[in-house]
C-alpha positions as MATLAB code, in Angstrom:
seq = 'XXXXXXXXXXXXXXXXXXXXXXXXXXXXXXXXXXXXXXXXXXXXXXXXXXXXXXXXXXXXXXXXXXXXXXXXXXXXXXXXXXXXXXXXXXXXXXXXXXXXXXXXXXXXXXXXXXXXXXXXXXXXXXXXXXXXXXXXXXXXXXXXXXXXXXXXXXXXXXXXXXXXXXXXXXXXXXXXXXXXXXXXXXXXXXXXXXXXXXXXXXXXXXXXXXXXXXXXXXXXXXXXXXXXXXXXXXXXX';
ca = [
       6.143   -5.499  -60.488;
       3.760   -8.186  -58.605;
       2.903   -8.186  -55.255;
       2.055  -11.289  -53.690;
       1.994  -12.503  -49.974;
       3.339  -15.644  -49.036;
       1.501  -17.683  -45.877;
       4.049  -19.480  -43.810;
       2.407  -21.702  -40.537;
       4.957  -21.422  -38.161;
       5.682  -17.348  -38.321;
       1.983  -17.342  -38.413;
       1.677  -19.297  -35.246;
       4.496  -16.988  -33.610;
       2.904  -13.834  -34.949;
      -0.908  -15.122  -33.249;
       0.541  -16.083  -29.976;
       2.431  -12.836  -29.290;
      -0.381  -11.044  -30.822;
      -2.707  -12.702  -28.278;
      -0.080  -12.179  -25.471;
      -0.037   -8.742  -25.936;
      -3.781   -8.138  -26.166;
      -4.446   -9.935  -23.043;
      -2.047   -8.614  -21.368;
      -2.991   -5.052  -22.299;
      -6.345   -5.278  -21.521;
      -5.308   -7.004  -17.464;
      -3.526   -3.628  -17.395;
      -6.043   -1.303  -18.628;
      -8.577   -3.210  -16.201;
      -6.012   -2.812  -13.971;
      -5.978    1.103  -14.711;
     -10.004    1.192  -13.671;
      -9.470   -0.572  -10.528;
      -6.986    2.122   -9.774;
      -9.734    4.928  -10.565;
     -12.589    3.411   -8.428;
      -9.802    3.352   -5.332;
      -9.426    6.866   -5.821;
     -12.593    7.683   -6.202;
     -13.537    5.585   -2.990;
     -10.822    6.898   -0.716;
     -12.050   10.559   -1.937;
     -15.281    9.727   -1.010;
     -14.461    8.549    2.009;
     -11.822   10.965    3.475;
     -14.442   13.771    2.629;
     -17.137   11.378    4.929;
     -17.514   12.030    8.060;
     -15.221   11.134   11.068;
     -16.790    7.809   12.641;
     -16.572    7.226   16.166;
     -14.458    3.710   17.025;
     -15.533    1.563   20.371;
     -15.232   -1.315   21.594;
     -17.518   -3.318   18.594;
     -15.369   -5.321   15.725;
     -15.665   -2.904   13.013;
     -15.958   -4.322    9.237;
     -12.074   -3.267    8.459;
     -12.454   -3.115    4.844;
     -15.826   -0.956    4.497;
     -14.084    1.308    7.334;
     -10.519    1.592    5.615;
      -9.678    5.375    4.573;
     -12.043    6.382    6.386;
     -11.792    9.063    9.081;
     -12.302    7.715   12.523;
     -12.181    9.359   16.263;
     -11.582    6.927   19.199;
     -11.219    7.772   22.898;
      -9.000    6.226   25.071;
      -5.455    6.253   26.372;
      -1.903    4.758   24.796;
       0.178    1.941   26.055;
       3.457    3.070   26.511;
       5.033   -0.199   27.276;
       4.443   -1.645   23.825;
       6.172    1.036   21.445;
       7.003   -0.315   17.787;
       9.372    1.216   15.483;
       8.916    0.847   11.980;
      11.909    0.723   10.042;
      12.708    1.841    6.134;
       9.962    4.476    6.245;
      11.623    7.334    4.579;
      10.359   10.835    4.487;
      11.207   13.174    1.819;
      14.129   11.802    0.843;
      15.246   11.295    4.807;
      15.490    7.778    6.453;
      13.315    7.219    9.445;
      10.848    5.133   11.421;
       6.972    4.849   11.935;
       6.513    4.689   15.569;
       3.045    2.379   15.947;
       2.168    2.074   20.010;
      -1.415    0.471   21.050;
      -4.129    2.581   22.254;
      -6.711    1.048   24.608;
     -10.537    2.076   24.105;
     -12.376    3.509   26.944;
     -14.795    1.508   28.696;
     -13.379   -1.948   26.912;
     -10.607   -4.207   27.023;
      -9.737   -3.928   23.212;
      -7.047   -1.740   21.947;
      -6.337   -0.568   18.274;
      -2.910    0.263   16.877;
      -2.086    3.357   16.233;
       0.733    4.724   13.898;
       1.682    8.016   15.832;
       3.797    9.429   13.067;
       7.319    9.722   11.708;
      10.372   10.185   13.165;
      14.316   10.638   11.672;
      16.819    7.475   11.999;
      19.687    8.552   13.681;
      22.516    8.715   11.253;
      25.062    7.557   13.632;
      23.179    4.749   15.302;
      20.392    3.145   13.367;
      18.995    1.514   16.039;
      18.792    4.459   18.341;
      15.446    6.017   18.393;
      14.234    9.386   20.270;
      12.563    9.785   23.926;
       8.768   10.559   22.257;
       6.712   12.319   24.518;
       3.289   10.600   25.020;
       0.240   12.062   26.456;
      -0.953   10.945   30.040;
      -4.450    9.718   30.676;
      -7.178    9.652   28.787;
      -7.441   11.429   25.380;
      -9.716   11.806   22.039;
      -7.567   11.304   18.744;
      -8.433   11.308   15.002;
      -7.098    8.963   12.624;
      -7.951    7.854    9.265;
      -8.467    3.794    8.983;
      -6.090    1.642    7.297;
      -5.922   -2.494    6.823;
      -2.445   -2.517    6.038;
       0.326   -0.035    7.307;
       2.576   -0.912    3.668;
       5.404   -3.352    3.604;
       8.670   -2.984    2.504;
      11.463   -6.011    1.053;
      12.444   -7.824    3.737;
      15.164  -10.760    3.674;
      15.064  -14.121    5.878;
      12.070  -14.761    8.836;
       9.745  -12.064    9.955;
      10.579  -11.286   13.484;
       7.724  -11.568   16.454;
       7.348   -7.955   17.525;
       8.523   -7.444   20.648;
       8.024   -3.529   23.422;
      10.742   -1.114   21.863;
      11.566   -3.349   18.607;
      12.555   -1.948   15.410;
      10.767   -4.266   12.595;
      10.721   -4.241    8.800;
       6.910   -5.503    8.539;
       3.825   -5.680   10.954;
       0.482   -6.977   10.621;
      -2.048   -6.510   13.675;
      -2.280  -10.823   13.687;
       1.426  -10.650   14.823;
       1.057   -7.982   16.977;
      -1.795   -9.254   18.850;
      -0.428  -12.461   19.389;
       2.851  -11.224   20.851;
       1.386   -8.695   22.932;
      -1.358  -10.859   24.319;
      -3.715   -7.784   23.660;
      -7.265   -7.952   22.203;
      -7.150   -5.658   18.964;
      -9.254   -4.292   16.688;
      -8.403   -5.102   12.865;
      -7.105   -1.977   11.302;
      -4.606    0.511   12.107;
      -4.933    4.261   12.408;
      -2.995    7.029   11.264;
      -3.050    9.295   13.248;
      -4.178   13.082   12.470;
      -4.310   14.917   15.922;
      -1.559   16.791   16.693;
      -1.016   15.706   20.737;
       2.371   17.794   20.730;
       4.965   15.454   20.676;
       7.236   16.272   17.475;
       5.760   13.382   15.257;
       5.238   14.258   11.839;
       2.158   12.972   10.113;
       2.448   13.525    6.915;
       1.228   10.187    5.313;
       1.319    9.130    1.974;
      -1.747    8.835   -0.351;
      -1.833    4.957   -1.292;
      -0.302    5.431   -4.802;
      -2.855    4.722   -7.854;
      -0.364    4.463  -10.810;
      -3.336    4.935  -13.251;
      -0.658    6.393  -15.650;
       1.672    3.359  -15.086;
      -1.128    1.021  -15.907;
      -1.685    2.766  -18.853;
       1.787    2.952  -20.311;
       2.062   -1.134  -19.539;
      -0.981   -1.161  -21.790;
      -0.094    0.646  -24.501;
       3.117   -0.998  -24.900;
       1.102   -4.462  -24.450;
      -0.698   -3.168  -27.768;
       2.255   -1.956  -29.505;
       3.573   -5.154  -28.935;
       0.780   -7.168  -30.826;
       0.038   -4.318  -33.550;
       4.156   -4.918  -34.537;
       4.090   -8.779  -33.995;
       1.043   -8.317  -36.549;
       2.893   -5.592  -39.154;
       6.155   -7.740  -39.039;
       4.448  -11.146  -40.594;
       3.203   -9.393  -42.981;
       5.819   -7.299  -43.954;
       7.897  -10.643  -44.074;
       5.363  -12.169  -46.241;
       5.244  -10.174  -48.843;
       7.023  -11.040  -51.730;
       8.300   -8.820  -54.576;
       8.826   -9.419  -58.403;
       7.564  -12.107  -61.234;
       7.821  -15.165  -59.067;
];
């Protein structure tokens, strides 16, 4: 028995564009995948740097973010902001994010103090947080975006005591009139007011990227297989 192959254009022309598809789009996720490993290699590197002292001088926010950063000053307690859909193990609760003026300047930076529950009764009830009095020294580790969550319809302006889905320091500084700096910290010290602070590691995914890919390649090695497979003809004609 003969085996011949027969060319057809238009599966051909199917079979090359999802062949290409799939290649490109496997190799924008495996580039993807190395992006992912030079972020965790930089916020290793940096978290293991040492602590760098914030003042009153606009910092570069991207060549400071993940790092750890000390900053003396005291907290505003008239301009607490609760963040809302920030769960915790499994538990609903908020981020509460208050500003914290710099000593000897007129710039403050916001700080994320921690977590605490939602009440499961109330949602928009939130806990009496104690906050320390005067003049203080915290630790924090640097951040240019506190994460945002799905939010439906307009972002709200925040507002002193507001629960919000989403807050950027733009926002923030234009509602509450206050000169900021451009990151947020996350705050490490423990100032003994119930908070927990046990923030998430910005997720890499490397292993995400890479399954994408490999189905990406899958993808074209089958598109590939199938036209020939279907062009191969059996028998004497």
């Amino acid at each position: 028995m003969r085996i011949t192959f027969r060319f057809r254009f238009i599966p051909f022309v199917a079979a090359a564009i999802a062949v290409a598809v799939g290649l490109s789009l496997a190799q924008w996720q495996t580039r993807r995948a190395t992006e992912k490993i030079e972020l965790a290699e930089k916020l290793q590197e940096r978290q293991s740097a040492p602590p760098i002292r914030l003042g009153a001088a606009l910092p570069d926010g991207e060549g400071l973010e993940f790092r750890r950063v000390l900053v003396k000053g005291e907290f505003l307690r008239g301009w607490p902001v609760y963040l809302d859909n920030r769960p915790n193990n499994g538990v609903a609760g908020f981020y509460l994010l208050m500003p914290f003026k710099i000593v000897g300047s007129d710039r403050y930076v916001l700080v994320a103090r921690g977590w605490i529950p939602r009440n499961v009764s109330d949602r928009t009830k939130v806990p009496v947080i104690a906050t320390p009095d005067g003049v203080i020294e915290i630790e924090g580790v640097a951040r240019q975006s506190i994460g945002q969550v799905m939010q439906l319809g307009a972002v709200d302006a925040p507002r002193p005591h507001a629960i919000v889905q989403n807050l950027d320091i733009a926002s923030f500084a234009s509602s509450s009139k206050l000169a900021m700096q451009p990151i947020f910290l996350e705050q490490l010290s423990d100032t003994h007011d119930g908070l927990v602070r046990d923030w998430p590691l910005p997720s890499t995914g490397v292993e995400k990227h890479r399954g994408y890919a490999f189905q990406w390649y899958a993808l074209a090695a089958m598109a590939f297989i199938f036209f020939v497979v279907t062009g191969i003809r059996r028998g004497n004609k």
